[in-house]
Structure formats: C-alpha cells, structure tokens
C-alpha positions in Angstrom: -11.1 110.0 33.7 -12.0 113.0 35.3 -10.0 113.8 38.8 -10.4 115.5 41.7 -7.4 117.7 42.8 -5.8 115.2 44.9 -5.6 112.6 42.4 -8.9 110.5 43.5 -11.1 109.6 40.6 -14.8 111.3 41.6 -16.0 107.7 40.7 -15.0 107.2 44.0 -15.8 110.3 45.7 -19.5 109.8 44.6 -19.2 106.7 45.7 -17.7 107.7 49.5 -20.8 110.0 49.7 -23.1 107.1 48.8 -22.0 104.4 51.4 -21.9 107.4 54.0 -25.4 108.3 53.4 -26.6 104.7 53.4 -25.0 103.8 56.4 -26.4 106.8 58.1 -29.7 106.1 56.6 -30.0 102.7 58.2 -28.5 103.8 61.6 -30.6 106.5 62.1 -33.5 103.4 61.2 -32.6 101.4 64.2 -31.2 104.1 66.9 -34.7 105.6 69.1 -35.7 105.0 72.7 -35.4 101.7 71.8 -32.4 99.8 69.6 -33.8 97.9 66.8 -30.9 95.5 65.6 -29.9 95.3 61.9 -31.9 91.2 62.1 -34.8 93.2 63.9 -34.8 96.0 61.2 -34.6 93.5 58.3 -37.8 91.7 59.7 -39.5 95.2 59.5 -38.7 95.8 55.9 -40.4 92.3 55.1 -43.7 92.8 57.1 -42.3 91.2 60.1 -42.2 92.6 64.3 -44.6 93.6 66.4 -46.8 96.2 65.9 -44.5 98.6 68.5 -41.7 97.8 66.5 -43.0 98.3 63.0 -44.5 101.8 63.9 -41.1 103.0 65.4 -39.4 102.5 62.1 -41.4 103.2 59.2 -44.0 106.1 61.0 -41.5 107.6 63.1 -38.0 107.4 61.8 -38.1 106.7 58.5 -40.0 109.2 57.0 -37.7 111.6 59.7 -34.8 110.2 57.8 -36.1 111.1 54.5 -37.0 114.4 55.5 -33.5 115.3 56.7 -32.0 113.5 53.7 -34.1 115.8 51.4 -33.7 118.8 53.4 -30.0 118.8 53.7 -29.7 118.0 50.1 -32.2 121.3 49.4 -29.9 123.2 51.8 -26.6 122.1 50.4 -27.7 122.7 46.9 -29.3 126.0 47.7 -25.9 127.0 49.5 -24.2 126.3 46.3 -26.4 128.0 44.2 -25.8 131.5 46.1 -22.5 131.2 46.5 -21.6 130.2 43.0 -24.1 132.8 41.5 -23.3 135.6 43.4 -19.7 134.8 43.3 -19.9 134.9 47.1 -17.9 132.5 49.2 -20.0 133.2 52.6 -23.3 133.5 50.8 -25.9 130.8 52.4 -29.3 130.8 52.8 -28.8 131.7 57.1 -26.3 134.3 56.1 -28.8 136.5 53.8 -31.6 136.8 55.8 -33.9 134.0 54.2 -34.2 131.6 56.7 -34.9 134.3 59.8 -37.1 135.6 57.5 -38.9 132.5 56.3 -39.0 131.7 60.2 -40.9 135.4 60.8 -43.6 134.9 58.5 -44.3 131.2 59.6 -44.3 132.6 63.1 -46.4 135.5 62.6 -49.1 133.5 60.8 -49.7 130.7 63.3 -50.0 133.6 65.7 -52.5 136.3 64.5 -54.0 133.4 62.3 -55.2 129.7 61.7 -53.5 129.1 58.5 -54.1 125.3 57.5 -50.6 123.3 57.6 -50.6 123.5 53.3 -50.2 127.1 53.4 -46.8 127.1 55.4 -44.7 126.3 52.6 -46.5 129.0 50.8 -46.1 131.5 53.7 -42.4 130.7 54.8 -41.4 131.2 51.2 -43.2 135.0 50.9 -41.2 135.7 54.1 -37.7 134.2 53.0 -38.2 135.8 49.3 -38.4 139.0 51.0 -35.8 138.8 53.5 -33.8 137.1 50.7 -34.6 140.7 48.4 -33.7 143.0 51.2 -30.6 141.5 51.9 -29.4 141.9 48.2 -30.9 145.3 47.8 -29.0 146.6 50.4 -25.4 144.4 49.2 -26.4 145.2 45.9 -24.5 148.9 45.9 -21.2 147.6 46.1 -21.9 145.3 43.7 -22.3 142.1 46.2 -19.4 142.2 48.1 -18.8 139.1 50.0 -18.5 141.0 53.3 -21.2 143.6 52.4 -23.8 140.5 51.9 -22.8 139.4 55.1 -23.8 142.3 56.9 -26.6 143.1 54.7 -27.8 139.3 55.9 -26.6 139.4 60.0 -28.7 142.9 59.9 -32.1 141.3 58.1 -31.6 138.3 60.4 -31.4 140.4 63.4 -34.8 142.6 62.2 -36.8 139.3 61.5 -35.4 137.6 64.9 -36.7 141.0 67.1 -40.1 140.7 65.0 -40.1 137.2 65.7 -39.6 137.3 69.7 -41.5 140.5 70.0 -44.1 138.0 67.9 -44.1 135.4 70.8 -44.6 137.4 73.0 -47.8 137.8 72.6 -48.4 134.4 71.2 -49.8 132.9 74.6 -50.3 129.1 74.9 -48.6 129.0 71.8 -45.5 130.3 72.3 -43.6 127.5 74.0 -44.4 125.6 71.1 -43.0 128.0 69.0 -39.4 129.0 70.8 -38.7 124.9 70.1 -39.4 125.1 66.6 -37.5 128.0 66.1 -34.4 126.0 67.5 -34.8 123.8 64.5 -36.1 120.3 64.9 -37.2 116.8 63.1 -38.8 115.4 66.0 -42.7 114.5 65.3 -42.1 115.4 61.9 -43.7 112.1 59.7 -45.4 111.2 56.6 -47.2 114.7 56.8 -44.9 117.1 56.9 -42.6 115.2 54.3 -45.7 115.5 52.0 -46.2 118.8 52.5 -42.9 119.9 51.2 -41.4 117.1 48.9 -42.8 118.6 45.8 -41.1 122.6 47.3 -37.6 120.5 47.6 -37.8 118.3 45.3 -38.5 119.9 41.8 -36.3 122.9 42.6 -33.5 120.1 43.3 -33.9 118.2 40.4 -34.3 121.5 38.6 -31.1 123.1 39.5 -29.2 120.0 38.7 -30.7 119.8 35.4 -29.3 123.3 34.9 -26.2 123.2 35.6 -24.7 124.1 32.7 -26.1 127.7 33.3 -25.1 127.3 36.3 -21.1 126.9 35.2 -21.6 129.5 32.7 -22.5 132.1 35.8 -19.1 131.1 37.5 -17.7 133.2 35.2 -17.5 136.8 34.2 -20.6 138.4 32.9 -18.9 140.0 30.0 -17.6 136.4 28.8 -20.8 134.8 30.2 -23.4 137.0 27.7 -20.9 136.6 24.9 -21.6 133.3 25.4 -25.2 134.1 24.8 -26.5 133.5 28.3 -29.0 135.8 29.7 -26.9 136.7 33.1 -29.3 138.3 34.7 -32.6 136.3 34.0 -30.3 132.7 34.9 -29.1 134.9 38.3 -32.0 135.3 39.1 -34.2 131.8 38.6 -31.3 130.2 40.6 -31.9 132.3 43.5 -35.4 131.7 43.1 -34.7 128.3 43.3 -32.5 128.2 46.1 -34.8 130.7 47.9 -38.3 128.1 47.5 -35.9 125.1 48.8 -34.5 127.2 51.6 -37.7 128.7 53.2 -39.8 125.4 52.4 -37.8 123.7 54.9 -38.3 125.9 57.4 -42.1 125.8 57.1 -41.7 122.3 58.9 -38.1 121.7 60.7 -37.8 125.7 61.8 -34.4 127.5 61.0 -31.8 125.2 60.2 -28.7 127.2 59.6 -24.7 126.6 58.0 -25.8 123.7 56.6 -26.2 125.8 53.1 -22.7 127.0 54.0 -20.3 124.2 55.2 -21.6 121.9 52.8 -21.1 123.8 49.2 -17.3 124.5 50.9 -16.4 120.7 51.6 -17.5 119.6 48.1 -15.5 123.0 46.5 -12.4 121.4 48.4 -13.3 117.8 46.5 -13.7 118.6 43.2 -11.5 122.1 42.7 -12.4 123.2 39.5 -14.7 120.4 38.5 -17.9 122.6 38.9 -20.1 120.5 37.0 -19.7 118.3 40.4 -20.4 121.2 42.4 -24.5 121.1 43.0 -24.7 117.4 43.0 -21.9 116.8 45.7 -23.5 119.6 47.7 -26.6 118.2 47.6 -25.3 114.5 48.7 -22.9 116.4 52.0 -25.8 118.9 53.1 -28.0 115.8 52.9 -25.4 113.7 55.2 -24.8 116.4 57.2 -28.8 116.9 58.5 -28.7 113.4 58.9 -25.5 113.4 61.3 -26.8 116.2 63.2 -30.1 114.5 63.2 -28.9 111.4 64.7 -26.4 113.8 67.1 -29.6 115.2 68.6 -31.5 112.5 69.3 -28.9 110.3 71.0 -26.0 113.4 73.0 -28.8 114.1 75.6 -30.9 110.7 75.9 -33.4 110.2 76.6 -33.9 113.9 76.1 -33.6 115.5 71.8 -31.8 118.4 71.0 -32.6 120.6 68.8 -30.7 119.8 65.8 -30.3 123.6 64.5 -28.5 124.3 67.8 -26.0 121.3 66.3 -25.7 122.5 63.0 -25.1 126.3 64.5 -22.2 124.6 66.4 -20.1 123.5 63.6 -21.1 126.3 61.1 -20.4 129.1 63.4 -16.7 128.2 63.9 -16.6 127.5 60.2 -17.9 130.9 59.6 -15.4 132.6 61.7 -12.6 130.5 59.5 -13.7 131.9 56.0 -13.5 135.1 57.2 -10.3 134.8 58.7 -9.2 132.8 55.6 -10.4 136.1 53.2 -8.6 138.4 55.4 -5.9 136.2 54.5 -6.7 135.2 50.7 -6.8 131.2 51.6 -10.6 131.4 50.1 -11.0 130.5 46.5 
C-alpha cells in the first residue's frame, strides 16, 4: 500500500479529511443566531420544523456551506496547481496578483456600470487573467524565481488595491457595500450565488484532477518532461488557466479570499511527501475544510456580529507566509 512519509497509509489520511469535512459540514448546519440541535436538524432533512427553522438551514446555511466547501476546494487546488507548475513554493492565487485583480474588475464594473449578476464571473475572471499575466510577465525574466513572483505579485496587488479604493471613492451609496465585500464574506450568499459559479469551480476542479498525470509530469524538469513527449508549455499553461477561472470566479461572489491557495497545497505537501498523484485531491479536500473553519470562525468569534472571513484566513496565512520565507532563507522548503 502506498504510504505517506510518516508511515500512515493515505487510506487513512483521506479518510481523516472526510470525517473533518463532514463534521464541519453539519456544525456549520446547526450553529446561526439560533442553535439547531443534531434531533432538530434531523427533523429538517426529513421535511419536519417549523417554517423558521427549515429556512435557516437549507436557504441560509446550507447552500453557504456548500459554497465554502466548493470554494476552498477551487482555492486549494488552484494553489497547488501554481505552485506545482511553476515550481514555486509561495505561488498562490493572493500572492500573484489574481485575486486583487479579479477584486478590481468586479469593483470597477458595479461602479461605472449595471452589469447583471451572470456577468461577474465573466468580469472577475478578465480581471484576475490579467493581473494573473502581469504578474508572470514581469517574474518571467528570471525565469520565475520564487522570490521574484512574489514581488512581481505584492506589486500587482498593490496597483489593483489603489485602483480599487481610488474606485470607491467615487462609488457613492455604493461604496459601503463594497469595502465589506472586499473583506471577503459568505454571509447572504445562497442558492444564487452558488449557481452562479458552480459550473466556473466545478469543471475546472474536476478537470485538473482528471489531469493529473500532466500535472506530475510538470513537477519535473522540462528537458526530461518533453522527452517524455509532453507539451510543457501548452500543459503550463491550461493549468494556470484553470487555476486562474477557479480563483477569480470565487471572488465574483465571496470578494478576496486570500492564503487559502497557499496554506492548503503546503499541509497536504507535508502528508503525502513525494506522493504527488495525492497532491491536487488533498488540496482540494484541506482548502475546502479550511473555508469552512474560517467560515464558521466568523460567524460565531464576534456574535451576534460576522466577521469577515477573508480577514480570518489573512490571519493564519500571513504568519504562514512569513515562515516559508524564512524557511527558504534557510532551505527547510521542499
């Protein structure tokens, strides 16, 4: 059987990862303004409770649950993606300019415009490809550098955050509105938004995973990749693509939710070693339980007031950020 480094089969691993998620799953079902217990909850499922108690659960958090559950798994796998393709151990969809980007365009639409609510996806992903392209153009010289992508990405993000608040300020009655969703959020988000961006997350996800024997083959050098008979370049570039459309989808409906893409691809690194046919499917499961932790963080650390969750998520990534680099400087990062 296939281990991970420390001698646990990933049979159990996967299977650690599953439980977490469920339990999470059906906490974040019965926590609110109001505690529905586990008897409560399983009346709900059947068609039982009152009508109070029924709409709490399956219009308000459930489809919330999903959406972080997606989302996080989008983010983990998109984090995974640019780190593994790039060869990049701080590469992440916050740390190369695509989500501030993404965040921009969304921004600067619902301002000068009246876009209808199925065009954000659309919109947020223009923005994040081209903050995503900037960022690599300008890395790209020294042949993507870890710390040069870095750079290249704190630099975009900064542009996109001063066109964004230079934005709002001339957004009127609009712009409180705006400043909260920029601080990353699920709350309000329902059926709606998770329809409007389950087919962006989705088929990208199930795509990438599909592919991830391209995806091994790019772990290593291009010389021995292409005589392999891989097209480096074309496979580079579809997986960012991919991991670019999962990225700035999200955004079009939570705002920018950041380190997420990087803290979870890191953790399921340190699970599986050298395993990386486990890679994009473990990230996917821990960005997916991460959202929902953070999630369920925000809506209970100030009640009856929500945080927002991106203010959680920049919390534990930024400290983890500050670690890689210090573990570089160091050589600790594999």
């Amino acid at each position: 059987m296939t281990r991970a480094p420390s001698g646990t089969p990933m049979a159990y691993i996967y299977g650690a990862a599953t439980l977490a998620l469920g339990a999470l799953f059906l906490m974040g079902l019965m926590i609110g303004r109001q505690w529905t217990g586990p008897d409560v909850l399983w009346g709900i499922l059947h068609g039982e409770g009152s009508v109070i108690e029924r709409v709490s659960v399956l219009e308000l958090r459930l489809p919330r649950n999903l959406l972080a559950l997606l989302g996080g798994a989008a983010l983990g796998a998109a984090g995974a993606i640019m780190q593994g393709v790039t060869r990049n151990p701080l590469a992440s969809p916050g740390l190369t300019g695509v989500i501030a980007a993404a965040a921009f365009g969304v921004v600067g639409t619902q301002t000068f415009f009246t876009p209808d609510a199925l065009w954000l996806p659309a919109i947020a992903l223009c923005g994040g490809l081209l903050g995503g392209l900037l960022t690599f153009l300008i890395a790209g010289r020294s042949r993507l550098q870890p710390e040069r992508v870095v750079l290249a990405g704190i630099a975009i993000t900064a542009l996109c955050t001063a066109l964004t608040t230079g934005t709002l300020l001339v957004s009127g009655s609009e712009a409180a509105e705006l400043y909260y969703w920029l601080a990353g959020s699920l709350m309000g988000r329902g059926w709606l938004q998770l329809e409007l961006v389950s087919g962006w997350l989705v088929l990208p996800l199930v795509g990438a995973l599909v592919l991830r024997r391209p995806f091994r083959v790019l772990q290593l050098d291009d010389d021995l990749a292409l005589s392999m008979g891989l097209a480096v370049g074309r496979w580079r570039l579809l997986f960012l693509m991919l991991a670019l459309i999962m990225a700035a989808a999200l955004v079009s409906v939570t705002g920018p939710v950041i380190f997420i893409g990087l803290v979870a691809p890191h953790i399921a690194r340190h699970l599986i070693g050298d395993q990386f046919q486990h890679w994009l499917p473990l990230s996917a499961m821990l960005g997916g339980l991460l959202l929902l932790a953070a999630d369920m963080l925000a809506r209970q650390l100030a009640f009856p007031q929500e945080l927002p969750v991106g203010m959680l998520t920049a919390l534990i990534g930024a400290p983890w950020l500050l670690y890689l680099l210090n573990a570089r400087e160091t050589g600790h990062v594999r």
